[in-house]
N, C-alpha and C positions, 0 to 999 in steps of 0.2 A: 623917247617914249618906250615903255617897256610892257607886253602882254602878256601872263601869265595864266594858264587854264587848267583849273582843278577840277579833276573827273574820279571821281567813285563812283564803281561798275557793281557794286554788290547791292548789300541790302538798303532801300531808298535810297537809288543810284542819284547823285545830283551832279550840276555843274556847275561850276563858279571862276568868272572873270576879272582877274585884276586888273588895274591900270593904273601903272606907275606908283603901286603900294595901297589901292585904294578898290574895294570891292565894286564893280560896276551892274554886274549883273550876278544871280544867282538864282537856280532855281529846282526842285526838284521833277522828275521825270514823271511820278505819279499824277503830278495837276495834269498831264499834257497826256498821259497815258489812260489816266482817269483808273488806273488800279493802285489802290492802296499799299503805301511801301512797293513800291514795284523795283524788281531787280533786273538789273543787268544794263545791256549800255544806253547811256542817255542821250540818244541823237538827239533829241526833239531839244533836251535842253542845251546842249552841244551849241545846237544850231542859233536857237533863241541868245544866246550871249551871245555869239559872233555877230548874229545882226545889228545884237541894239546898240554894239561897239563902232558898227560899221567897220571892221574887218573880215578880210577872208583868212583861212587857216595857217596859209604863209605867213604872216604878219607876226603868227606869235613864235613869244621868242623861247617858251618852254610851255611843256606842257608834262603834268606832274600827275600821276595816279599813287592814291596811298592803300597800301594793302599789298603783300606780294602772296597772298593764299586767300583765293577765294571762296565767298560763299556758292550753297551747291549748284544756284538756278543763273548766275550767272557766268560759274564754272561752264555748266552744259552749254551756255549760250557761246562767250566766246573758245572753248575748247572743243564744242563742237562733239560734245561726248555724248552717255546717254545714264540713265540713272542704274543701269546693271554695272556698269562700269564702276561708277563712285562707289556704290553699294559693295562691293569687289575692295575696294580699297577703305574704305569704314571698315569692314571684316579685319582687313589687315591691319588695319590703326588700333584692334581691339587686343589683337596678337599683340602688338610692340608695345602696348601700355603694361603687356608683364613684365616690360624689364626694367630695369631701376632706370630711375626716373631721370636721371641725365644722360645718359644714356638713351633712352625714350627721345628725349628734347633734342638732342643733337643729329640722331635721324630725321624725328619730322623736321625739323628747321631745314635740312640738307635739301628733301625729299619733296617735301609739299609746297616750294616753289616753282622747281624745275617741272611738276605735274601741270600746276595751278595756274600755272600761265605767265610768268615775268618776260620770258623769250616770243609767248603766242601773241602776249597781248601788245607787247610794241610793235611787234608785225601787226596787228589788227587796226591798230589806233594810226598808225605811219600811214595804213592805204587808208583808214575812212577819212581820215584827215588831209591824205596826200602832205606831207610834209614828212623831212628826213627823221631818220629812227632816232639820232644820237638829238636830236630836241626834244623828246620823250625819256622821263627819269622817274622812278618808283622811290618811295618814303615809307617808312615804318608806320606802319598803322597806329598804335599809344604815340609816337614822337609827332606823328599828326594829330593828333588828339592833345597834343600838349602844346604845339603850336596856335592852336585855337584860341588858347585861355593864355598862352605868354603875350601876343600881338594883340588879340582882342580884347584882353582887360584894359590895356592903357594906365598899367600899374609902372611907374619906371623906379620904384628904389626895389630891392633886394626881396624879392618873393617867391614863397614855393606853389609850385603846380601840381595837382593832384588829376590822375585819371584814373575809370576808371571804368569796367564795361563786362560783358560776358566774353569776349574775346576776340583779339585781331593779331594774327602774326606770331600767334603761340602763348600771347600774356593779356592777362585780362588789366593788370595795374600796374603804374610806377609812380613815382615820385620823384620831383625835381626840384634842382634850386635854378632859380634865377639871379644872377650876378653880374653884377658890370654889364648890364645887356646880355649875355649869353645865358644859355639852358644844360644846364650837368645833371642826367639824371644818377642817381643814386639809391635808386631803388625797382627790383621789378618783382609782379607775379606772375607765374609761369598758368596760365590759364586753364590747368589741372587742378589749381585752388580757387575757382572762380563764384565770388557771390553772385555777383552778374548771372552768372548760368544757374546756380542756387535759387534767386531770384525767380528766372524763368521758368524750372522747373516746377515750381510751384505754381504759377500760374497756370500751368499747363496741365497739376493736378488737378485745380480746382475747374477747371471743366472751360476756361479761359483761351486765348490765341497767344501766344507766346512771342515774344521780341514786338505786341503790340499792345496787350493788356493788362500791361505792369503795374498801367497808371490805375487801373480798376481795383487790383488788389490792394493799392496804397490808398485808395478812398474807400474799401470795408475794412481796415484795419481800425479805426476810433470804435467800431460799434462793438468790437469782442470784448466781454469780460474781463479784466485782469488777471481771474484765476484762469481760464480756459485756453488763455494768452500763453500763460505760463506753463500750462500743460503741455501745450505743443512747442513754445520756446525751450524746453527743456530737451524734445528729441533733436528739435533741427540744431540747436549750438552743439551740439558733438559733431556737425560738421565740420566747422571754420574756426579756426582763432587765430589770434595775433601774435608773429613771430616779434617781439617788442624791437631788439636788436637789428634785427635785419632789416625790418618798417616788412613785411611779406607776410599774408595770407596764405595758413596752412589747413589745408582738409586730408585727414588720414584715407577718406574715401574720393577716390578721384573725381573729378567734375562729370566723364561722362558715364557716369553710376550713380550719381545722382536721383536721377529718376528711380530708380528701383528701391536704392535708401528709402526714400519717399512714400514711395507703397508699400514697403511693407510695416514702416515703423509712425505715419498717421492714418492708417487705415479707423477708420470711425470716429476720426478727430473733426468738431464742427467747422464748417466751410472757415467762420469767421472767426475762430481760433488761431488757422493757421495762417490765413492774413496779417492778424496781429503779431505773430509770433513770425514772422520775416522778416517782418516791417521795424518790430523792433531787435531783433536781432544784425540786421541791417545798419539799422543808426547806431546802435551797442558798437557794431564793429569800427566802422565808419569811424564816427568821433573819435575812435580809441588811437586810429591810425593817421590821423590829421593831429590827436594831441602829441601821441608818440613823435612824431615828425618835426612840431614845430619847438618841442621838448630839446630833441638832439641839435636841431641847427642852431635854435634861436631866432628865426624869422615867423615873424605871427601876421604875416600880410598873405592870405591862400588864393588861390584862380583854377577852377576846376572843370573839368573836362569828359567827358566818355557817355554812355547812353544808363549808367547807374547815377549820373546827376539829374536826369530826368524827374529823380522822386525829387517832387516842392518839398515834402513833411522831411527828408533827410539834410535837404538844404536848408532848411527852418533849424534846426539842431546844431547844426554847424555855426550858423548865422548867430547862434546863441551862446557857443562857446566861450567864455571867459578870455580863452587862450588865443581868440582871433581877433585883430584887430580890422582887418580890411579885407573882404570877401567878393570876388568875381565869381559869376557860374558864366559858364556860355551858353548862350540861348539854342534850345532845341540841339543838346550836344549829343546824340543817338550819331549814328554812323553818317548820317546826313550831312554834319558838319567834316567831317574830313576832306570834301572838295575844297574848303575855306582855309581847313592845314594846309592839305598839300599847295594852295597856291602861294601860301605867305612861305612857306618854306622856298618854292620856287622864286618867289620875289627876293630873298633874300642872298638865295645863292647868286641871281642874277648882278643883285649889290656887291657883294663881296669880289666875282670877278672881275667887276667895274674898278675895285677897290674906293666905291663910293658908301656912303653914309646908308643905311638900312631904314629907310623912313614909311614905316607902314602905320598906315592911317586905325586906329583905337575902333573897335565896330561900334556903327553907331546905329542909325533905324535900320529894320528888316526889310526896309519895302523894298524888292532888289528882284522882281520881275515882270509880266506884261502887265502892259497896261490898255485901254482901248477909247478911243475917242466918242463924244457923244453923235457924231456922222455916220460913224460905223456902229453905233448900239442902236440907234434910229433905223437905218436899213436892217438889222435883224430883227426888230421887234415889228416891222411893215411884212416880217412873213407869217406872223402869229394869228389868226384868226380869233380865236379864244380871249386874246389879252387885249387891253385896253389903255393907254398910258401918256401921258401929260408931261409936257416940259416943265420944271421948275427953276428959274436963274438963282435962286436963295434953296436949294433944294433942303440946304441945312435945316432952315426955319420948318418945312413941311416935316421932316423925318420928327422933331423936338414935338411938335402940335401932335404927333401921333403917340412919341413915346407918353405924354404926359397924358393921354386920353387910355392909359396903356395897354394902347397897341405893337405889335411886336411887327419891326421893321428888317427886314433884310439888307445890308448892304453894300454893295459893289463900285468900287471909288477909285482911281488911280493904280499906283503902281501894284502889285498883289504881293503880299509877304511872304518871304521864303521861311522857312520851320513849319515847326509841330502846331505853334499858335497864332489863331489870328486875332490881329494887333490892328481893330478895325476896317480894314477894304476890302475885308472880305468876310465879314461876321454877320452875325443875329442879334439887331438889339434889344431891348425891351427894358421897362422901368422896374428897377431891382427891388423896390421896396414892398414889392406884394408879392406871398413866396407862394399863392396861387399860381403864378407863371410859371413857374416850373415844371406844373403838370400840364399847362397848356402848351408850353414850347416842345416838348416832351411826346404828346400827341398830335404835334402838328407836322415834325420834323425830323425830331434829335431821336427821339426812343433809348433813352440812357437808361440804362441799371438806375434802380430807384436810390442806391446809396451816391450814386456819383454826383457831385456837386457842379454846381457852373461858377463863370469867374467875371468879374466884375473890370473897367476899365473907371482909374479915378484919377479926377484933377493932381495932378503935382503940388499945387496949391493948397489941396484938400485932405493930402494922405495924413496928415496927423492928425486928423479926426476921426479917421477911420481904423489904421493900424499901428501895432507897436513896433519901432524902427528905429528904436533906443544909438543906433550905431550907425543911422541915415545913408542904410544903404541902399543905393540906384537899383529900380526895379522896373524898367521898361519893358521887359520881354513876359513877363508870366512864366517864368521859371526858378521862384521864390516864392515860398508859402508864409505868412507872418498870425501870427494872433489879432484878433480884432479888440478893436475899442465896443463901447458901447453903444456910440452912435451908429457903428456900423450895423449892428442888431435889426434895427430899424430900418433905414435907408439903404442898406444894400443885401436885403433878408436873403433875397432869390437866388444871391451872389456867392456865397458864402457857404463851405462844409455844415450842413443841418445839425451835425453830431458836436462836432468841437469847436465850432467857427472860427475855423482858418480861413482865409483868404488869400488866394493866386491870383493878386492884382496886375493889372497895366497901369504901372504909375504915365501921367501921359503928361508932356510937356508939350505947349505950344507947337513949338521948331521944328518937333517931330513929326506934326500932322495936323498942321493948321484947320482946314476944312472937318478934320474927327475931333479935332479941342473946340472947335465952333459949334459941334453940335451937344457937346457937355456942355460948355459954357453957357449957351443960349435956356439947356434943361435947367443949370441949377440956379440962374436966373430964373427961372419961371415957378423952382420946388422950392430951391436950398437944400435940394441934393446934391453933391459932388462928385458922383459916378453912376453909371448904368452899369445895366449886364450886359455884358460881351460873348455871345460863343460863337464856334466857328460853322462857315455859312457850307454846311453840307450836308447830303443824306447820310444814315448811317451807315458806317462801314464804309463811305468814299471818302477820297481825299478831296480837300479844299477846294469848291471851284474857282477856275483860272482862267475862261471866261464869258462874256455874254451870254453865249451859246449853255453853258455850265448852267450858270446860274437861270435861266429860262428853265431849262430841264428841272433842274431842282425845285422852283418853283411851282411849276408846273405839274409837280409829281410829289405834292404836300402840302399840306394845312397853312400855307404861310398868306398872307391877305392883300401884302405890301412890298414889294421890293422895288429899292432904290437904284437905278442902274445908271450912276454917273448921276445927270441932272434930269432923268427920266422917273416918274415915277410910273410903277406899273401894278396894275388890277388884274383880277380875271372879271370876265363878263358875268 
């Protein structure tokens, strides 16, 4: 029996535990810390996988962190520095960018390990862990990012892997083949040409939070103009293009100058201009560099990776290529998934010294953190004065009686889902077909930007009535954007981009989540609707609640009327 423990200490530090090639536990540090994207080390989740494993830290047999240059807050944290110091060495990173560019590369590479921590943090990690230093191994930040989308697609003939991100380890992108089981990559960008950080940059102009509201800027992009689109598409592409030969991302102005490009050359450009104008400059590139790629090899089966697959509308594009015939994205692939590289990687090396078979298990549900029994949500909710709440043994049947009267239901179920989306157990539901809810979940809860869209969870059964899927590809996670049908118009109005009607569905199958397909099933038995809306069950600006105690809070501090905690239902008085 073989333990392997994946820990990312940077941005949405997470931790994730194998066992024997099979993901057991996973969880980000923010549900437990309750700050959003929260950096640096993950005891809390650390600890949460070792328990539910029932092992102590001795037991495992590697433990992998991917990244050897970190980011700045968790720099400070495990190096123990202070922000005069980094700030010291930015200055100096500004100096070295004047020298030619390989030159440049082969310093920081040299340099900003030996600062960044590979030496501090196996010392760190050996005592929090108590366990020898030489069980602790560091991985390439993208070849973690690629590991995600080789093991986790469950693709086994001949595919390339695309990643691709604002930066980790000096390169924002690469490309790879898959062969005979092994991964050759054959392509990298050097994170000095990064749309990733293009991307962010822009978000960060438009008066936005940067490395979190990327997704904002890809939901006002349908509403700009074409022309205006084009106005601003015209300054930002002299940024970036495509070196065709090499598959590499070239910007004559370096990534971090960026920002300044930015302000001086869309100054008075309208907000939603230059939404559009990233967004589709973005997918321009994108596709050019997946056609390019699948052009020279020959392999048109793609699995992609990094926190630039995040945009649904660019994985929509892709998905629609001619030139692809079979497409994996990894769910929630922001930096958050490199715990899930780096452990398959470590599971693998463990095979190999075995000289045994590399049998890791194809990712399948998210549900891959705590859960809480109805004993223990009973005594929490017997401290509540204000609240008021009722056993239900069919709790399914109450939640379906309330959507259909539609009321909008909270829910809190089982295992809690690790990623960016929640995938039922921990969502807000409400009946999709009256796009009035929008502004009620919206005043009750969510407080989204008025162009942001919510997303809908539909029967597996039901998805061809809803979306175009010409290419039937598997869409469990809400990390695919597709075009709707016209019945979707109707039945899932609430669900659905207002502007273009896209939809970032949870295709949901039985297996996945029995008790959450019992409470669709039961609805479209009662409509002949085939999905509700799903979003995720938190205040604005927090991360997901993870538990009871969470979700009490959040209730407790909004508009919400109903939440379901396990087989509890609960009211205020």
């Amino acid at each position: 029996m073989s333990y392997v423990l994946g820990i990312h200490d940077s941005h949405n530090s997470t931790a994730c535990l194998l066992k024997d090639g099979k993901i057991e536990a996973c969880v980000s540090e923010e549900r437990f810390k309750r700050v959003k994207n929260y950096t640096g080390i993950p005891t809390d989740s650390i600890k949460y996988a070792l328990n539910y494993c029932k092992i102590k830290p001795e037991d495992l047999d590697l433990v992998v962190l991917p990244s050897k240059i970190l980011a700045l807050p968790a720099e400070i944290e495990i190096n123990k520095t202070n922000t005069a110091t980094h700030n010291i060495l930015r200055v100096l990173n500004r100096i070295m960018l004047l020298l030619p560019e390989n030159l440049y590369l082969k310093l920081y590479n040299k340099m900003a390990p030996i600062y960044y921590g590979t030496k501090k943090r196996k010392k760190l990690y050996s005592q929090l862990l108590g366990i020898e230093k030489d069980k602790i191994v560091f991985m390439d930040h993208h070849l973690c990012h690629a590991y995600t989308a080789f093991y986790g697609s469950g693709f086994r003939d001949d595919f390339l892997v695309f990643t691709l991100d604002g930066g980790g380890d000096s390169l924002c992108g690469t490309v790879n083949i898959v062969e005979d089981g092994k991964i050759k990559k054959i392509s990298e960008t050097s994170y000095l040409h990064s749309l990733g950080i293009l991307y962010l940059e822009v978000t960060r102009y438009l008066g936005m939070k940067p490395l979190e509201h990327e997704y904002k800027v890809m939901g006002l992009a349908p509403y700009a103009s074409s022309e205006g689109t084009e106005k601003s598409y015209n300054i930002l592409k002299r940024l970036i293009t495509l070196k065709k030969n090499s598959l590499q991302f070239y910007s004559p102005v370096k990534a971090p100058y960026f920002k300044d490009y930015i302000r001086r050359n869309l100054y008075l450009h309208r907000f939603d201009w230059i939404a559009g104008a990233i967004q589709k400059l973005t997918e321009e590139l994108v596709t050019e560099w997946i056609r390019e790629a699948i052009k020279k090899t020959g392999i048109h089966d793609v699995a992609l990776a990094g926190g630039v697959f995040m945009n649904v509308k660019l994985n929509l594009k892709i998905m629609e290529m001619p030139e692809v015939k079979k497409i994996f994205v990894f769910p929630s692939c922001g930096d958050e998934s490199l715990a899930i590289g780096a452990a398959y990687y470590g599971y693998e090396q463990i095979c190999k010294d075995k000289g045994a078979k590399v049998d890791i298990e194809p990712l399948g549900d998210l549900y891959k953190g705590p859960e809480y029994s109805n004993e223990y949500i009973e005594k929490t909710l017997q401290k509540e004065k204000n609240l008021k709440f009722k056993f239900f043994e069919n709790i399914e049947e109450k939640i379906v009686e309330l959507l259909t009267r539609k009321e909008i239901v909270a829910r809190f179920a089982g295992r809690m889902e690790w990623g960016a989306r929640a995938l039922g157990n921990r969502s807000i539901l409400a009946n999709a077909s009256d796009y009035e809810v929008v502004k009620i979940i919206n005043e009750m809860i969510k407080q989204r930007d008025f162009w942001m869209p919510f997303a809908p969870t539909i029967l597996k059964e039901r998805e061809d009535d809803y979306i175009v899927n010409s290419k039937k590809v598997s869409a469990p996670y809400m990390i695919l954007a597709f075009n709707s049908k016209e019945k979707a118009k109707k039945d899932l109005a609430a669900a659905m981009h207002p502007y273009d009607y896209t939809l970032r569905p949870q295709i949901l199958e039985k297996e996945t989540n029995e008790k959450y397909y019992k409470i669709i099933k039961i609805f479209e038995e009662m409509t002949g609707m085939g999905g509700i809306l799903n979003t995720s069950f938190n205040l604005h600006g927090y991360p997901i609640v993870c538990s009871p105690e969470d979700a009490i809070h959040v209730f407790k501090n909004s508009g919400l009327k109903y939440l379901a905690l396990e087989n509890w239902l609960v009211e205020k008085r």
